[in-house]
N, C-alpha and C positions, 0 to 999 in steps of 0.2 A: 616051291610048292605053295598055292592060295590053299590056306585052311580058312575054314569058318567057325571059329567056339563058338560055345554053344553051352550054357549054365545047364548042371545038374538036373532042373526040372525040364528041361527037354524047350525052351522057349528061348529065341531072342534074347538077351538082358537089355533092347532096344526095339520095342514091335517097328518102330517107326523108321528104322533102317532099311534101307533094301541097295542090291547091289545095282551098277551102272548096264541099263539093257544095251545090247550086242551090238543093235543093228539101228538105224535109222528113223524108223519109225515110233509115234507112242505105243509102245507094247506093254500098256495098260492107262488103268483109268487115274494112275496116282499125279495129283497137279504138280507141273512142275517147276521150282523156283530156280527161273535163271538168272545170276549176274548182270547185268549189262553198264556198260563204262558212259561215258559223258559226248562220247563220236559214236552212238547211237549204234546202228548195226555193224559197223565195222570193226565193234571189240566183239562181235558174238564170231561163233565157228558157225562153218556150214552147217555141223549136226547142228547144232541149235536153232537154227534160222528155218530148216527144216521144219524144226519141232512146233516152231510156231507158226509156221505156214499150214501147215498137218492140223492146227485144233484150231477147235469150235470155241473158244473163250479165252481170252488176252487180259490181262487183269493186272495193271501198276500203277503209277501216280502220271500226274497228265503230260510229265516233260517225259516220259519213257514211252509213252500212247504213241506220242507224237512221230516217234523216230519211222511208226507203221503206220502211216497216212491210209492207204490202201488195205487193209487190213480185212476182210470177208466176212470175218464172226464178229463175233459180240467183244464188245469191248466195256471193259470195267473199270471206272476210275476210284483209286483206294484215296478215301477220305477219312483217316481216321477210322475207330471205330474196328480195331483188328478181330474181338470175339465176332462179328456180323462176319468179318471176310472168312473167318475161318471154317463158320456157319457157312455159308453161300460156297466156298471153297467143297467141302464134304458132302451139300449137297450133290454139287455138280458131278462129282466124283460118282454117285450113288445112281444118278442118272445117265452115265456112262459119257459125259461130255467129257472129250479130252478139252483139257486147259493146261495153260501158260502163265505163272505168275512173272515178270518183270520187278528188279530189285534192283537199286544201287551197288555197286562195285559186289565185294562179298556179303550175301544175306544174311550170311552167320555172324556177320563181326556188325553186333550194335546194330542189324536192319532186322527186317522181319521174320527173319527166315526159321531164326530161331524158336521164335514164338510160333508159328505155325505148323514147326515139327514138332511142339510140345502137347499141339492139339489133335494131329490129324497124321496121316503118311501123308508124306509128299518127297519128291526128289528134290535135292539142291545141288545147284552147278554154277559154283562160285567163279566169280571175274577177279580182275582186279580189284583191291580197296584200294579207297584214295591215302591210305596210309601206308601202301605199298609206293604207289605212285608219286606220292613224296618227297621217300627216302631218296629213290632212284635216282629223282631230279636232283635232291642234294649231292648223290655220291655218298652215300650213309648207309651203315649198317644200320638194322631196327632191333635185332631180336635180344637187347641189351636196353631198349626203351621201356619207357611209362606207357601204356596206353589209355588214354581217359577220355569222355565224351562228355562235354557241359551243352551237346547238341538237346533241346529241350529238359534241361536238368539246370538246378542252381546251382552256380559258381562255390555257394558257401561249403569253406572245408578246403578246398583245393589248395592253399600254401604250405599247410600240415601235409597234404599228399603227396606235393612235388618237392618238398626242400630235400635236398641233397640231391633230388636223383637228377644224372649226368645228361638224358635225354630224356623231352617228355612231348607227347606226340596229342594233339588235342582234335577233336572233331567240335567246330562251333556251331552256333546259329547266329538270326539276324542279332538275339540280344548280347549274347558271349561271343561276340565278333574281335578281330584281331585289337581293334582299339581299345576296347571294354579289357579284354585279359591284360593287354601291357598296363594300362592304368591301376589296374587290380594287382599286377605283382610289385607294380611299383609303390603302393600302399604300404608293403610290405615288405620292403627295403630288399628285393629278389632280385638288385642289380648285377648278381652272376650271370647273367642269361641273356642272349641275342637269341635272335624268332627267325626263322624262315616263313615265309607264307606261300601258297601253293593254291592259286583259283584254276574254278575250272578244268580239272587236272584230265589230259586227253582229247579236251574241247578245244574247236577253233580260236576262244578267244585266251587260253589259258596264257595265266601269267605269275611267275614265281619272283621270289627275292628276298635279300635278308634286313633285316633293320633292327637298330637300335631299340630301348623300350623307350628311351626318352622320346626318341622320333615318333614312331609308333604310336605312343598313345598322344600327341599333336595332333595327329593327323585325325581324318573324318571316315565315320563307318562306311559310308559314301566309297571313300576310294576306294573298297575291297565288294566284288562277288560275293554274292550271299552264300556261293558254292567253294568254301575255303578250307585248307585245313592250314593250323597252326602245329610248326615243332618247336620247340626250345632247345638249345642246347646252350650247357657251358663254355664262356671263354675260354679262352686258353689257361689266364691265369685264375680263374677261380677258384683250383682250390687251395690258392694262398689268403683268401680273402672272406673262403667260407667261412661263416660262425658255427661253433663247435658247441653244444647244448649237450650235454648228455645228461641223464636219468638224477633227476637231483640237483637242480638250478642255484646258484647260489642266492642267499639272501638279496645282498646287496645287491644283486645284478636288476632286482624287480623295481619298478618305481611305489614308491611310498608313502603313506600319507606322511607329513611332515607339520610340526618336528616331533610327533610322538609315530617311530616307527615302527614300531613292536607289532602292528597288527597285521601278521603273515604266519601264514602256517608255516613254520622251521623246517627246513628243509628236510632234516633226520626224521623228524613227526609227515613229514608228506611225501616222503619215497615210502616207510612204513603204513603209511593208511592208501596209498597206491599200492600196494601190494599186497595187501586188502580187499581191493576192489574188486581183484579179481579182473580188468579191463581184458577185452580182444582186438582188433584189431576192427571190430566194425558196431563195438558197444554205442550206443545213445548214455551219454554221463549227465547226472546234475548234477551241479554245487550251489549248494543252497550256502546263504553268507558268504560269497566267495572274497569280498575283501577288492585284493589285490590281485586276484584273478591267476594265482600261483598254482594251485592244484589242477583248477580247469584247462591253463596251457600245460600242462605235464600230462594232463589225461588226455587231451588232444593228439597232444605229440606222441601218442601209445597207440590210440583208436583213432589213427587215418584213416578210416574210412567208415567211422562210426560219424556222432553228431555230440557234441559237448555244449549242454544251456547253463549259465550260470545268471544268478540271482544279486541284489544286492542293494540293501535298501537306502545305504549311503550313497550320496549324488558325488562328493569328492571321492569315494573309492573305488564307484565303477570308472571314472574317467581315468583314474589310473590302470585301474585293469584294461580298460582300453588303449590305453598307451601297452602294456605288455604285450596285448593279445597281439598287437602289430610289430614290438619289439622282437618278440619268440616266433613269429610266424605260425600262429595258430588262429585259426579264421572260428572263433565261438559265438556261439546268441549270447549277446551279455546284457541283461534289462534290469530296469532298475525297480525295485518293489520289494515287497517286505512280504516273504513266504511266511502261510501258505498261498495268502494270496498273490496271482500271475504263475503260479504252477499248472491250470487250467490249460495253459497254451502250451507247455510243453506237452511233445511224444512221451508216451510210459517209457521210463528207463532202463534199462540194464543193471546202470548200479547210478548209485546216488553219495554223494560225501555232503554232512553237513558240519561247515566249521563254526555255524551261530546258527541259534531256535530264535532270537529275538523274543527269548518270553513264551513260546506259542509254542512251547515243548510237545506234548500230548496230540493236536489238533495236527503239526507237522507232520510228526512220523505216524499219524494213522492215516495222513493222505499218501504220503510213500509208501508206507505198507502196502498202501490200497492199490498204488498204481505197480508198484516192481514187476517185470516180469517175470515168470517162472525162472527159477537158476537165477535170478540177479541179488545182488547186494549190498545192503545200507553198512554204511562207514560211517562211523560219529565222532568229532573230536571233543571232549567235556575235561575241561580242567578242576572242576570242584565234585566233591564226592556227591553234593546232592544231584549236579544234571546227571554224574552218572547214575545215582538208585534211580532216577525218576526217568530217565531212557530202558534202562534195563526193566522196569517193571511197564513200562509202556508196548515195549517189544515184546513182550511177555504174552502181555494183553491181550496182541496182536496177533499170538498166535507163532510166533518168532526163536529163532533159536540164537542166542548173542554168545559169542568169542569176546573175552576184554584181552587186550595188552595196556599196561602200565609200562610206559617208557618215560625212562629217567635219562636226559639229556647230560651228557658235563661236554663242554668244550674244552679246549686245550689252548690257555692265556698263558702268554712270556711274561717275567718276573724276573728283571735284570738280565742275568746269563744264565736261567732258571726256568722252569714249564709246572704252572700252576692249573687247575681243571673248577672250570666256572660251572655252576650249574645253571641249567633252563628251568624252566617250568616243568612241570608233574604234567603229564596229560595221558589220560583214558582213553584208548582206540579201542571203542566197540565198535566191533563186527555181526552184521546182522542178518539172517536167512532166513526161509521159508520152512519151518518145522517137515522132516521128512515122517509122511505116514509113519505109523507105528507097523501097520501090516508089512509094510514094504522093507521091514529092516527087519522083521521075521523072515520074510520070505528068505532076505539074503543069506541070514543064518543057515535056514533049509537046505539055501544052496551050497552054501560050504560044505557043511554035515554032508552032505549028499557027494560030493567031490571025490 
Protein backbone atom coordinates (compact mmCIF):
# COMPACT_ATOMS: atom_id res chain seq x y z
CA UNK A 1 0.00 0.00 0.00
CA UNK A 2 1.41 3.78 -1.18
CA UNK A 3 0.52 5.96 1.91
CA UNK A 4 1.15 9.56 1.85
CA UNK A 5 1.94 11.37 5.72
CA UNK A 6 0.92 14.03 6.17
CA UNK A 7 2.02 16.35 9.63
CA UNK A 8 -0.75 17.03 12.11
CA UNK A 9 -1.32 20.50 10.65
CA UNK A 10 -2.80 19.04 7.52
CA UNK A 11 0.42 20.25 5.10
CA UNK A 12 3.14 18.65 3.31
CA UNK A 13 6.37 18.62 5.86
CA UNK A 14 7.91 19.34 2.20
CA UNK A 15 5.63 21.92 -0.18
CA UNK A 16 8.24 21.38 -2.64
CA UNK A 17 7.64 17.61 -3.06
CA UNK A 18 5.28 16.21 -5.54
CA UNK A 19 4.86 12.77 -6.61
CA UNK A 20 6.06 11.30 -10.29
CA UNK A 21 3.13 12.23 -12.97
CA UNK A 22 1.52 9.06 -14.66
CA UNK A 23 1.73 9.60 -18.05
CA UNK A 24 4.02 11.16 -20.71
CA UNK A 25 3.32 14.46 -20.92
CA UNK A 26 4.24 17.84 -18.76
CA UNK A 27 1.06 17.56 -16.57
CA UNK A 28 1.90 20.88 -15.08
CA UNK A 29 3.77 23.99 -15.04
CA UNK A 30 6.48 22.54 -12.26
CA UNK A 31 10.34 22.98 -14.18
CA UNK A 32 11.70 19.88 -14.46
CA UNK A 33 15.36 18.90 -13.40
CA UNK A 34 16.54 15.96 -15.35
CA UNK A 35 19.96 14.01 -14.89
CA UNK A 36 21.61 13.64 -17.87
CA UNK A 37 25.27 11.46 -18.15
CA UNK A 38 28.30 12.53 -20.25
CA UNK A 39 26.73 10.24 -23.81
CA UNK A 40 24.41 13.03 -23.93
CA UNK A 41 20.81 11.61 -24.85
CA UNK A 42 21.48 8.29 -24.82
CA UNK A 43 21.58 8.17 -20.79
CA UNK A 44 18.07 9.84 -20.89
CA UNK A 45 14.74 7.47 -21.11
CA UNK A 46 12.21 7.99 -23.62
CA UNK A 47 9.94 9.72 -21.01
CA UNK A 48 12.44 12.18 -20.57
CA UNK A 49 13.46 12.90 -24.10
CA UNK A 50 9.69 13.41 -24.38
CA UNK A 51 9.63 15.73 -21.80
CA UNK A 52 12.02 17.84 -23.47
CA UNK A 53 10.86 17.72 -26.79
CA UNK A 54 7.17 18.76 -25.23
CA UNK A 55 8.58 22.24 -23.61
CA UNK A 56 9.05 25.71 -24.58
CA UNK A 57 12.47 26.27 -22.45
CA UNK A 58 15.72 24.07 -22.06
CA UNK A 59 17.95 25.43 -19.51
CA UNK A 60 21.82 23.81 -18.52
CA UNK A 61 25.31 24.70 -19.04
CA UNK A 62 26.49 24.85 -22.64
CA UNK A 63 28.03 21.09 -22.95
CA UNK A 64 24.50 19.61 -22.01
CA UNK A 65 22.74 22.49 -24.83
CA UNK A 66 24.87 21.02 -26.95
CA UNK A 67 23.63 17.31 -26.90
CA UNK A 68 19.98 19.17 -28.54
CA UNK A 69 21.57 20.86 -31.49
CA UNK A 70 18.00 21.10 -32.92
CA UNK A 71 16.09 22.12 -30.17
CA UNK A 72 12.63 24.53 -31.15
CA UNK A 73 12.46 26.58 -27.92
CA UNK A 74 14.29 28.72 -26.08
CA UNK A 75 17.40 27.80 -24.81
CA UNK A 76 19.14 29.02 -21.52
CA UNK A 77 22.68 28.85 -20.83
CA UNK A 78 23.29 28.52 -16.71
CA UNK A 79 26.19 30.86 -15.95
CA UNK A 80 26.46 31.04 -12.50
CA UNK A 81 24.47 33.17 -10.82
CA UNK A 82 21.80 30.38 -9.35
CA UNK A 83 19.16 33.05 -7.25
CA UNK A 84 18.65 34.62 -11.23
CA UNK A 85 17.91 30.91 -12.38
CA UNK A 86 15.79 30.33 -9.80
CA UNK A 87 14.29 33.73 -10.33
CA UNK A 88 13.69 33.09 -14.23
CA UNK A 89 12.99 29.40 -13.28
CA UNK A 90 9.56 30.53 -11.19
CA UNK A 91 8.91 32.99 -13.49
CA UNK A 92 8.43 30.86 -16.19
CA UNK A 93 6.50 28.57 -14.29
CA UNK A 94 4.04 31.45 -13.40
CA UNK A 95 3.73 32.08 -17.18
CA UNK A 96 2.80 28.67 -17.76
CA UNK A 97 5.85 27.79 -20.02
CA UNK A 98 6.80 24.24 -19.50
CA UNK A 99 10.59 24.04 -18.98
CA UNK A 100 13.38 21.51 -18.67
CA UNK A 101 16.26 22.09 -16.54
CA UNK A 102 19.48 19.80 -17.67
CA UNK A 103 21.96 18.64 -14.82
CA UNK A 104 25.10 16.62 -14.39
CA UNK A 105 24.62 12.94 -13.35
CA UNK A 106 22.35 13.30 -9.96
CA UNK A 107 21.15 17.04 -9.34
CA UNK A 108 20.81 16.11 -5.87
CA UNK A 109 24.32 15.03 -5.03
CA UNK A 110 26.52 18.47 -4.96
CA UNK A 111 24.58 20.01 -8.39
CA UNK A 112 21.83 22.23 -8.45
CA UNK A 113 19.15 20.48 -7.96
CA UNK A 114 19.17 20.91 -4.56
CA UNK A 115 19.34 24.35 -4.27
CA UNK A 116 16.48 24.98 -6.60
CA UNK A 117 14.13 22.78 -4.74
CA UNK A 118 15.07 24.82 -1.71
CA UNK A 119 13.71 27.89 -3.65
CA UNK A 120 10.79 26.85 -5.90
CA UNK A 121 8.82 23.36 -6.78
CA UNK A 122 10.37 21.64 -9.35
CA UNK A 123 10.62 17.83 -10.21
CA UNK A 124 13.92 15.96 -10.18
CA UNK A 125 14.95 12.81 -12.05
CA UNK A 126 18.23 11.80 -11.08
CA UNK A 127 20.78 9.99 -13.63
CA UNK A 128 23.70 8.53 -12.83
CA UNK A 129 26.45 10.23 -10.64
CA UNK A 130 29.81 10.09 -11.66
CA UNK A 131 30.35 8.66 -8.32
CA UNK A 132 28.26 5.79 -9.09
CA UNK A 133 30.00 5.42 -12.37
CA UNK A 134 33.24 5.11 -10.67
CA UNK A 135 32.78 2.62 -8.28
CA UNK A 136 31.22 0.33 -11.17
CA UNK A 137 34.19 0.70 -13.16
CA UNK A 138 36.35 -0.28 -10.13
CA UNK A 139 34.21 -3.36 -9.08
CA UNK A 140 33.60 -1.49 -5.69
CA UNK A 141 31.16 -1.11 -3.36
CA UNK A 142 30.48 2.88 -2.20
CA UNK A 143 27.89 2.85 0.43
CA UNK A 144 30.86 2.41 3.12
CA UNK A 145 32.91 5.62 1.40
CA UNK A 146 33.76 9.25 2.25
CA UNK A 147 31.97 11.43 0.00
CA UNK A 148 33.69 14.91 -0.52
CA UNK A 149 33.73 17.65 -3.27
CA UNK A 150 37.02 20.08 -3.30
CA UNK A 151 34.90 20.70 -6.87
CA UNK A 152 35.07 24.78 -6.45
CA UNK A 153 35.73 24.46 -2.65
CA UNK A 154 39.47 24.69 -0.92
CA UNK A 155 41.42 21.72 -0.39
CA UNK A 156 42.11 23.04 3.26
CA UNK A 157 41.05 20.67 6.00
CA UNK A 158 40.69 17.63 3.84
CA UNK A 159 43.71 15.27 5.66
CA UNK A 160 41.86 15.77 9.06
CA UNK A 161 38.75 14.41 6.93
CA UNK A 162 40.02 11.57 5.27
CA UNK A 163 42.60 9.98 7.74
CA UNK A 164 41.62 6.67 8.46
CA UNK A 165 38.79 6.38 6.43
CA UNK A 166 39.17 3.05 4.24
CA UNK A 167 37.50 4.73 1.01
CA UNK A 168 37.22 8.21 0.08
CA UNK A 169 35.55 9.25 -3.16
CA UNK A 170 36.38 13.04 -4.43
CA UNK A 171 34.62 15.22 -7.04
CA UNK A 172 37.59 17.72 -8.48
CA UNK A 173 38.09 20.78 -10.45
CA UNK A 174 40.59 22.17 -12.96
CA UNK A 175 42.65 23.41 -9.51
CA UNK A 176 42.10 20.19 -7.08
CA UNK A 177 42.76 18.01 -10.01
CA UNK A 178 44.29 14.57 -9.58
CA UNK A 179 47.86 16.00 -9.39
CA UNK A 180 47.33 18.71 -6.99
CA UNK A 181 45.40 16.01 -4.36
CA UNK A 182 48.25 13.38 -4.62
CA UNK A 183 50.80 16.13 -4.08
CA UNK A 184 48.58 17.40 -1.21
CA UNK A 185 48.33 13.83 0.56
CA UNK A 186 51.70 13.37 0.06
CA UNK A 187 52.54 16.50 2.16
CA UNK A 188 51.02 14.79 4.65
CA UNK A 189 52.67 11.54 4.75
CA UNK A 190 48.98 9.72 3.52
CA UNK A 191 51.22 7.11 1.76
CA UNK A 192 48.27 4.46 2.64
CA UNK A 193 46.47 5.20 -0.35
CA UNK A 194 46.55 4.38 -4.27
CA UNK A 195 43.91 6.73 -6.41
CA UNK A 196 41.69 5.41 -9.16
CA UNK A 197 40.82 8.13 -11.67
CA UNK A 198 37.86 8.02 -13.86
CA UNK A 199 37.45 10.78 -16.96
CA UNK A 200 34.85 11.36 -18.75
CA UNK A 201 32.72 8.72 -17.24
CA UNK A 202 30.02 7.42 -20.11
CA UNK A 203 31.83 9.69 -22.74
CA UNK A 204 33.53 8.45 -25.83
CA UNK A 205 36.63 9.50 -24.88
CA UNK A 206 36.39 8.03 -21.16
CA UNK A 207 39.44 6.85 -19.51
CA UNK A 208 40.00 5.12 -16.03
CA UNK A 209 43.17 3.65 -14.06
CA UNK A 210 44.97 3.42 -10.86
CA UNK A 211 48.32 5.03 -9.92
CA UNK A 212 50.58 5.47 -7.36
CA UNK A 213 50.61 8.94 -5.36
CA UNK A 214 54.25 9.14 -5.90
CA UNK A 215 53.44 8.71 -9.86
CA UNK A 216 50.61 10.68 -9.64
CA UNK A 217 51.72 13.69 -8.34
CA UNK A 218 54.92 13.60 -11.31
CA UNK A 219 52.73 13.61 -13.63
CA UNK A 220 51.04 16.96 -15.31
CA UNK A 221 47.42 18.40 -14.75
CA UNK A 222 47.47 18.17 -18.54
CA UNK A 223 47.33 14.46 -18.67
CA UNK A 224 43.73 14.18 -16.96
CA UNK A 225 40.09 15.59 -18.34
CA UNK A 226 38.92 18.32 -16.61
CA UNK A 227 35.80 15.99 -16.23
CA UNK A 228 37.35 13.54 -13.43
CA UNK A 229 36.52 11.92 -10.51
CA UNK A 230 39.18 10.76 -7.99
CA UNK A 231 38.80 7.54 -5.30
CA UNK A 232 41.27 6.51 -2.81
CA UNK A 233 41.46 3.54 -1.42
CA UNK A 234 43.60 1.76 1.20
CA UNK A 235 46.39 -0.86 0.36
CA UNK A 236 46.15 -3.90 1.28
CA UNK A 237 48.53 -3.42 3.99
CA UNK A 238 47.67 -0.24 5.42
CA UNK A 239 46.37 -0.99 8.43
CA UNK A 240 49.69 -2.32 9.63
CA UNK A 241 51.29 0.84 8.80
CA UNK A 242 48.40 3.30 9.91
CA UNK A 243 49.49 5.91 12.71
CA UNK A 244 47.32 5.54 15.66
CA UNK A 245 46.59 9.17 17.36
CA UNK A 246 44.00 9.05 19.83
CA UNK A 247 42.49 11.88 21.96
CA UNK A 248 45.67 13.00 24.11
CA UNK A 249 48.97 12.91 21.87
CA UNK A 250 51.88 12.30 23.80
CA UNK A 251 54.24 14.97 24.82
CA UNK A 252 57.25 13.82 23.27
CA UNK A 253 55.68 12.70 20.15
CA UNK A 254 55.26 16.97 19.03
CA UNK A 255 58.41 18.65 17.74
CA UNK A 256 59.76 21.24 20.28
CA UNK A 257 61.48 24.08 20.74
CA UNK A 258 64.81 22.98 21.93
CA UNK A 259 66.63 22.64 24.36
CA UNK A 260 64.11 24.29 26.56
CA UNK A 261 61.10 22.04 25.94
CA UNK A 262 58.55 22.81 28.34
CA UNK A 263 56.56 24.95 26.18
CA UNK A 264 53.46 22.76 25.34
CA UNK A 265 50.30 22.53 26.78
CA UNK A 266 50.54 18.86 28.81
CA UNK A 267 48.72 16.70 27.48
CA UNK A 268 46.46 15.97 30.87
CA UNK A 269 45.92 20.07 30.76
CA UNK A 270 44.93 19.71 26.91
CA UNK A 271 42.44 16.82 26.75
CA UNK A 272 40.96 18.72 30.01
CA UNK A 273 40.72 22.30 28.33
CA UNK A 274 39.40 20.23 25.05
CA UNK A 275 36.79 19.19 26.74
CA UNK A 276 35.96 22.39 27.61
CA UNK A 277 35.63 23.59 24.53
CA UNK A 278 32.82 22.11 24.02
CA UNK A 279 34.15 21.20 19.94
CA UNK A 280 31.58 19.56 17.10
CA UNK A 281 32.43 18.11 14.57
CA UNK A 282 32.17 21.38 12.26
CA UNK A 283 33.22 24.06 14.98
CA UNK A 284 35.74 27.02 13.49
CA UNK A 285 38.49 26.73 16.65
CA UNK A 286 41.24 29.50 17.68
CA UNK A 287 44.35 29.07 19.54
CA UNK A 288 45.56 32.08 20.35
CA UNK A 289 49.55 31.31 21.53
CA UNK A 290 49.37 28.08 20.06
CA UNK A 291 53.21 27.28 20.52
CA UNK A 292 53.74 23.95 19.19
CA UNK A 293 50.51 23.77 17.61
CA UNK A 294 49.45 20.78 20.09
CA UNK A 295 45.90 21.84 20.95
CA UNK A 296 44.99 23.17 17.45
CA UNK A 297 45.84 19.51 15.87
CA UNK A 298 43.79 17.88 18.53
CA UNK A 299 41.02 20.21 17.82
CA UNK A 300 41.29 19.53 14.39
CA UNK A 301 41.34 16.01 14.67
CA UNK A 302 37.76 16.55 16.72
CA UNK A 303 36.14 19.26 14.15
CA UNK A 304 36.79 17.58 10.70
CA UNK A 305 34.73 19.41 9.28
CA UNK A 306 34.94 22.58 11.04
CA UNK A 307 38.16 25.15 10.43
CA UNK A 308 41.04 25.30 13.13
CA UNK A 309 43.33 29.15 12.95
CA UNK A 310 46.06 29.23 15.12
CA UNK A 311 48.27 32.23 16.01
CA UNK A 312 51.69 32.48 17.13
CA UNK A 313 54.08 35.12 17.45
CA UNK A 314 57.30 33.20 17.80
CA UNK A 315 58.91 32.49 14.23
CA UNK A 316 60.75 29.27 15.70
CA UNK A 317 57.56 27.97 17.21
CA UNK A 318 55.12 28.10 14.40
CA UNK A 319 57.63 26.38 12.26
CA UNK A 320 57.32 23.73 14.49
CA UNK A 321 53.79 23.71 14.63
CA UNK A 322 54.07 23.41 11.13
CA UNK A 323 56.03 20.52 11.14
CA UNK A 324 53.21 18.93 13.57
CA UNK A 325 50.45 20.11 11.66
CA UNK A 326 51.82 17.76 8.78
CA UNK A 327 53.30 15.24 11.36
CA UNK A 328 49.25 14.62 12.89
CA UNK A 329 47.63 15.30 9.58
CA UNK A 330 45.79 18.17 10.43
CA UNK A 331 45.64 20.79 7.56
CA UNK A 332 45.33 24.34 10.07
CA UNK A 333 45.77 28.28 9.25
CA UNK A 334 48.83 28.71 11.23
CA UNK A 335 50.26 32.52 11.10
CA UNK A 336 52.55 34.17 12.65
CA UNK A 337 51.55 37.53 14.80
CA UNK A 338 51.08 38.38 18.11
CA UNK A 339 47.20 38.53 19.09
CA UNK A 340 45.17 40.51 19.06
CA UNK A 341 46.50 41.64 16.23
CA UNK A 342 45.94 39.25 12.77
CA UNK A 343 42.70 38.09 14.52
CA UNK A 344 40.92 40.44 11.94
CA UNK A 345 41.36 37.63 9.35
CA UNK A 346 39.92 34.95 11.17
CA UNK A 347 36.11 33.73 10.79
CA UNK A 348 34.16 34.46 14.42
CA UNK A 349 34.72 31.23 16.28
CA UNK A 350 32.93 28.64 18.02
CA UNK A 351 35.22 28.28 20.60
CA UNK A 352 38.60 29.76 21.15
CA UNK A 353 41.69 28.29 23.70
CA UNK A 354 44.11 30.76 24.62
CA UNK A 355 47.53 29.15 25.96
CA UNK A 356 49.42 32.93 26.19
CA UNK A 357 47.85 36.85 26.19
CA UNK A 358 51.33 38.04 25.49
CA UNK A 359 50.66 40.82 27.89
CA UNK A 360 47.47 42.13 26.04
CA UNK A 361 45.26 40.40 28.54
CA UNK A 362 42.17 42.73 28.77
CA UNK A 363 42.37 44.01 24.92
CA UNK A 364 42.29 39.92 23.80
CA UNK A 365 39.42 38.62 25.49
CA UNK A 366 37.19 41.61 24.76
CA UNK A 367 38.03 40.99 20.98
CA UNK A 368 36.79 37.23 21.64
CA UNK A 369 34.21 38.07 23.54
CA UNK A 370 33.25 40.34 20.86
CA UNK A 371 33.54 37.92 18.11
CA UNK A 372 32.27 34.30 19.87
CA UNK A 373 29.26 33.08 18.42
CA UNK A 374 26.20 32.48 20.33
CA UNK A 375 26.61 28.94 22.21
CA UNK A 376 30.53 29.15 21.86
CA UNK A 377 33.38 29.06 24.21
CA UNK A 378 36.50 30.69 25.60
CA UNK A 379 38.97 28.29 27.29
CA UNK A 380 42.02 29.94 29.15
CA UNK A 381 45.01 28.35 30.46
CA UNK A 382 46.82 31.01 33.31
CA UNK A 383 49.41 29.38 35.59
CA UNK A 384 49.66 32.31 38.17
CA UNK A 385 46.84 33.54 40.38
CA UNK A 386 47.19 37.16 38.96
CA UNK A 387 46.29 36.11 34.90
CA UNK A 388 43.72 34.17 36.58
CA UNK A 389 41.96 37.32 38.82
CA UNK A 390 42.55 39.63 35.91
CA UNK A 391 40.77 37.01 33.16
CA UNK A 392 38.03 36.24 35.63
CA UNK A 393 37.39 39.92 36.25
CA UNK A 394 37.69 40.76 32.37
CA UNK A 395 35.04 37.92 31.50
CA UNK A 396 33.12 39.57 33.91
CA UNK A 397 33.34 42.75 32.33
CA UNK A 398 32.34 41.18 29.49
CA UNK A 399 29.31 40.33 30.40
CA UNK A 400 30.63 36.43 30.79
CA UNK A 401 29.80 33.49 32.91
CA UNK A 402 33.47 31.68 33.83
CA UNK A 403 33.68 27.81 35.10
CA UNK A 404 37.56 27.43 36.79
CA UNK A 405 39.26 24.01 37.23
CA UNK A 406 42.37 23.91 39.03
CA UNK A 407 44.28 20.77 37.89
CA UNK A 408 47.11 19.59 39.83
CA UNK A 409 49.10 17.20 37.50
CA UNK A 410 51.55 14.42 39.30
CA UNK A 411 53.05 11.93 36.95
CA UNK A 412 54.25 8.73 37.89
CA UNK A 413 58.51 8.55 38.00
CA UNK A 414 60.45 4.81 38.62
CA UNK A 415 62.80 5.11 41.60
CA UNK A 416 64.84 2.05 41.58
CA UNK A 417 62.24 -0.98 41.85
CA UNK A 418 60.01 1.73 43.20
CA UNK A 419 57.06 4.47 41.63
CA UNK A 420 57.60 7.86 42.79
CA UNK A 421 54.69 10.97 41.56
CA UNK A 422 56.38 14.05 40.15
CA UNK A 423 54.45 17.02 40.02
CA UNK A 424 53.46 19.57 36.92
CA UNK A 425 52.69 22.87 37.19
CA UNK A 426 49.37 24.42 38.80
CA UNK A 427 47.25 25.53 36.01
CA UNK A 428 43.77 27.38 35.88
CA UNK A 429 41.36 26.11 33.14
CA UNK A 430 38.82 28.79 32.84
CA UNK A 431 35.85 28.18 31.07
CA UNK A 432 33.96 30.93 29.48
CA UNK A 433 30.21 31.68 28.22
CA UNK A 434 27.73 33.98 27.21
CA UNK A 435 25.72 35.00 30.47
CA UNK A 436 22.23 33.47 30.02
CA UNK A 437 19.32 36.09 30.21
CA UNK A 438 18.03 36.39 33.68
CA UNK A 439 14.38 36.28 32.14
CA UNK A 440 15.13 33.04 30.41
CA UNK A 441 16.04 30.99 33.43
CA UNK A 442 12.85 32.34 35.11
CA UNK A 443 11.00 31.38 32.43
CA UNK A 444 12.62 27.77 32.78
CA UNK A 445 11.78 27.60 36.41
CA UNK A 446 7.95 28.42 35.35
CA UNK A 447 8.33 25.67 33.21
CA UNK A 448 9.22 23.23 35.57
CA UNK A 449 6.70 24.62 38.29
CA UNK A 450 4.22 24.15 35.58
CA UNK A 451 5.25 20.35 34.82
Amino acid sequence: MNERHTPIDGKPSNSNLSSKPSNNKLSNNKPKVIGIGDNGRDSLLPLYLDWITQSEVLVGGERQLQFFPEYPGEKVVVKGGLSELAARLKSEAEQGRRTVVLASGDPLFYGIGGYLSSKLEVEVYPNLSSIQLAFARMGESWQDAELISVHGRNIKGLAQRIDGKRKVALLTDDHNNPVAIAAYLLSFGMEEYEVFVAENLDGSEEHTGWFGLQDLAAMEAADFSSLNVVILKHKADAASTLPDWPLGIDDELFAQRKPDKGLITKKEIRVLSLAQLGLRPNSIVWDIGTCTGSVAIEAARIARQGEVYAIEKNEGDLQNCLENMHRFRADITAVQGRAPQGLEAFPDPNAVFIGGSGGEMKELLHICCSRLQPGGRIVLNAATIENLYEANRTFAEEGFATNITLAQISRSKPILDMTRFEGLNPIYIITAQHKKPENSTAGEKETKAGE
